[in-house]
Structures are given as C-alpha cells and as structure tokens.
C-alpha positions in Angstrom: 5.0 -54.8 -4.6 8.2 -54.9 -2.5 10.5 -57.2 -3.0 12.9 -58.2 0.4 15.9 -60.3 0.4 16.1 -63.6 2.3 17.8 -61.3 5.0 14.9 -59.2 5.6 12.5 -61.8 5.6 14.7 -63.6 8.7 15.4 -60.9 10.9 11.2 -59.7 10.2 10.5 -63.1 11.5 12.9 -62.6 14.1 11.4 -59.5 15.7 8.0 -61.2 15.2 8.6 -64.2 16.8 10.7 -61.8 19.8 7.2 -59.6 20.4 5.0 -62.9 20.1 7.0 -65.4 22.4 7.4 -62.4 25.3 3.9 -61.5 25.2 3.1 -64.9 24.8 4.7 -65.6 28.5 3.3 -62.6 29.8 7.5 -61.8 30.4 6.6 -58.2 30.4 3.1 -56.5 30.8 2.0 -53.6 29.2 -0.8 -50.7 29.7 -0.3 -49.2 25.9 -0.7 -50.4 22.7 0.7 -48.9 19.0 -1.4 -49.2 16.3 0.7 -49.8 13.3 -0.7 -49.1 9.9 1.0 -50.7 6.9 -0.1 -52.3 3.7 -0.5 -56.0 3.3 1.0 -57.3 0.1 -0.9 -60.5 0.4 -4.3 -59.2 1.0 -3.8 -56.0 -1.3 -5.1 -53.5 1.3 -4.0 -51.6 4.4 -4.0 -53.6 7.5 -3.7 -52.1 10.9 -1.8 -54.6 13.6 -1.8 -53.7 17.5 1.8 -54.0 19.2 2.6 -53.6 22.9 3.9 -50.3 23.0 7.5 -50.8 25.4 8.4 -54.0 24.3 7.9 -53.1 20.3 9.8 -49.7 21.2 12.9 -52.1 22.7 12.8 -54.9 19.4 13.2 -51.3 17.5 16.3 -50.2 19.5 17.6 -53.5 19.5 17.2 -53.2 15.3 19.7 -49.6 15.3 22.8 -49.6 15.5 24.8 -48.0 18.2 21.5 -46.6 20.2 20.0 -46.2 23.7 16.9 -46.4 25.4 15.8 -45.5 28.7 12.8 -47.9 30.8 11.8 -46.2 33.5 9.3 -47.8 36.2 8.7 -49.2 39.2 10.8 -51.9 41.2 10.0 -55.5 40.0 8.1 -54.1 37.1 10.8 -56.6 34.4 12.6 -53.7 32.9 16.2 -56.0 33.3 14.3 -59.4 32.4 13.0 -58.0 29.3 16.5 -56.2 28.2 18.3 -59.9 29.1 15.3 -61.8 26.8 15.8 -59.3 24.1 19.6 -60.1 24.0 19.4 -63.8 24.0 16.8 -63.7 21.3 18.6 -61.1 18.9 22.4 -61.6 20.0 22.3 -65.3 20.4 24.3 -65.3 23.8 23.6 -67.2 26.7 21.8 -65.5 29.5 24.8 -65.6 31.5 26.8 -63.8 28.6 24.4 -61.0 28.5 24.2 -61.0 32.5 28.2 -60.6 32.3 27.5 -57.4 30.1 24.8 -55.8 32.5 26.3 -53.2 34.9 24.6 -52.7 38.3 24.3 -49.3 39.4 25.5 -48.5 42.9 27.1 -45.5 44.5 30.2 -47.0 44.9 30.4 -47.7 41.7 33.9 -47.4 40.8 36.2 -46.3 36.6 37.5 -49.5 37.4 34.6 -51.5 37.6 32.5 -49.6 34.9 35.7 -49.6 32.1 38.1 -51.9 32.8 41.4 -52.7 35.0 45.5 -52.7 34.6 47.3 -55.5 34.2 48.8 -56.1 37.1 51.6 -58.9 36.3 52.4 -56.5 33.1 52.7 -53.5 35.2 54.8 -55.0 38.2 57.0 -56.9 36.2 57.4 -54.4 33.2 55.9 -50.9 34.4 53.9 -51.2 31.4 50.1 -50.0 31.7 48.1 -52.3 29.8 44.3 -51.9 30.2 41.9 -55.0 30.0 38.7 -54.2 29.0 35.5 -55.3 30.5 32.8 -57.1 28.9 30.3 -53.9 29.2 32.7 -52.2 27.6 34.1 -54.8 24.6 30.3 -56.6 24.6 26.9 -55.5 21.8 24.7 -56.0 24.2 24.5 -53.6 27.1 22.6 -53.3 30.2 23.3 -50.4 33.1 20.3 -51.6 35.6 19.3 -48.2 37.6 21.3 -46.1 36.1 20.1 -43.5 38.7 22.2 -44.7 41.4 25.2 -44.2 39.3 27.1 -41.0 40.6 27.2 -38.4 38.5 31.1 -39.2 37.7 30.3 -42.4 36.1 27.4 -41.1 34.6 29.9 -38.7 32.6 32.0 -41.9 31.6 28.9 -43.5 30.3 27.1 -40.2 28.5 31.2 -40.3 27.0 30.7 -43.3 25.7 27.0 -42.5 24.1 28.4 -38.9 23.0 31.6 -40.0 21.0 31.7 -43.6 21.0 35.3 -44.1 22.9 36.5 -44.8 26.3 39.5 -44.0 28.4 40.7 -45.2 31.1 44.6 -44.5 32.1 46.1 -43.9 28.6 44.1 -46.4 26.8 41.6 -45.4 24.3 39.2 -47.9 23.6 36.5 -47.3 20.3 32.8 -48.9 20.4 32.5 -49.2 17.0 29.0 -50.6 17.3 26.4 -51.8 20.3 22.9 -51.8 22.0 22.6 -50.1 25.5 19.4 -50.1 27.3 19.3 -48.1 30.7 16.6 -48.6 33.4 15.6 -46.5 36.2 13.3 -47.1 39.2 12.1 -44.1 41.2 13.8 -41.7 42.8 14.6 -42.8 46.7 17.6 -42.9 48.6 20.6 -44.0 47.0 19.9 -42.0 43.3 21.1 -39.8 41.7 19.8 -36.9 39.6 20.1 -38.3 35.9 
C-alpha cells in the first residue's frame, strides 16, 4: 500500500476536481478519451478510469514545472478559455491576472511588448537603462494565444526563453526560474507564420 502525504492527497483532489468541474460545464469538448489503468488501494484490484484526452494532457502540464504545450485547432474551439480556467483553478489568480499574463499573437508584435520596456523617467533623468519587466515575462502562468501569427523574430525570443530559461532585452538579463506556458495555434491563413 502507498502511503501519500496530506500534500499529495490536496493537489490529487485538485486535478480531480479541475477535470470534473470543466467537463462538468461542457468548458471544453473532447473527441478522445485515455484509458488510465492504475490500482485501487481501496478496492484491492486494478481499476481502469476514462479521462478526456486534451484537457487531462493540460492538468499534466500544468503539474511540471517549467514546461510547454502546444493546442492546436480550429477558431472558437476554447483552447484560450480552457488555458485561463486551468490557471485560476491551479494558480489561484483572478481571471483578469491570468488574462494580464496571456500574450496575443499579431504581426506587429513588437521585443517591447513581448519582454518588457525602459524606464523612461530613469533614463531621461539619469541615462540609466532600467528594464521593467512584463507580467508574461515575471508571471507562472503563461498564455501566447496563436502563436503562429508571431513573426518568426519573436518566436526566437520566446523558443529563448523555453531553450535556456532567460530573457534579454537591452542589457537586462532576466532568469524564469520556474513557470507554465501553453501555446495555441489556429490554422494556417493569412496573417501566420510558419512555426
């Protein structure tokens, strides 16, 4: 029998209640299934339990720290809503914290609106570059919705960021020591990019 700490038990119940309360709402829909095999201490045998396949994939990335998954689909399909539910439930932010975390792919995307900005009062009055960070880049939880429209410029600065964990932007270094990004992508039309 396996013993868990009072830890484990809360953050099982936590992905439990996460899977049951989405499907529940019908927040997300799903075509696939996983079928889970695992023993059952309290009935003594092997029990088989069916999961929807995307949204226990996304509770599992949410669960390791510092990775990345990709949702690809179609426009309107909830790839963002789910992401935002997922972070409310497992973060404890408010929507509009997560929302202030979520980076909107565009074209004209700009360093500056991906990273951060200067200082300006700091710089004008002292000539000293001082970088503020922004909340994609200082936040756990992040969201790049349609990562395809990115150009491939600030798809470098965010496959930096995957590859070795730090930002730069002027002189500043910035480290992620530890976070959650989720990507999504709709089809290719005008406006994307390769990825």
């Amino acid at each position: 029998m396996l013993n868990t700490t009072g830890e484990e038990d809360s953050l099982r119940k936590k992905v439990w209640n996460a899977i049951n309360l989405i499907q529940a709402n019908q927040l997300f829909v799903h075509s696939k299934n996983l079928e889970i095999k695992y023993y059952d201490d309290e009935k003594n045998k092997t029990s088989i339990k069916i999961l929807p396949e995307i949204l226990s994939l996304c509770v599992l990335n949410a669960l390791v720290a510092n990775s990345a998954m990709l949702l690809v689909g179609g426009h309107g399909g909830g790839k963002t809503t789910l992401v935002k539910l997922l972070g409310r439930m497992f973060t404890g932010m408010r929507l509009d914290e997560i929302e202030s975390s979520i980076v909107r792919g565009h074209p004209q995307l700009t360093e500056e609106k991906l990273t951060g900005t200067l200082k300006l009062g700091k710089l004008m009055n002292e000539g000293v570059e001082e970088v503020v960070w922004r909340q994609f880049i200082t936040g756990f939880w992040k969201i790049i919705d349609e990562v395809n429209r990115l150009t491939p410029y600030s798809q470098d600065i965010l496959l930096s960021l995957l590859a070795e964990g730090k930002v730069k932007y002027y002189d500043a270094i910035t480290s992620i020591e530890k976070y959650t990004l989720y990507g999504t992508i709709n089809p290719q039309d005008v406006g994307t990019f390769e990825f």
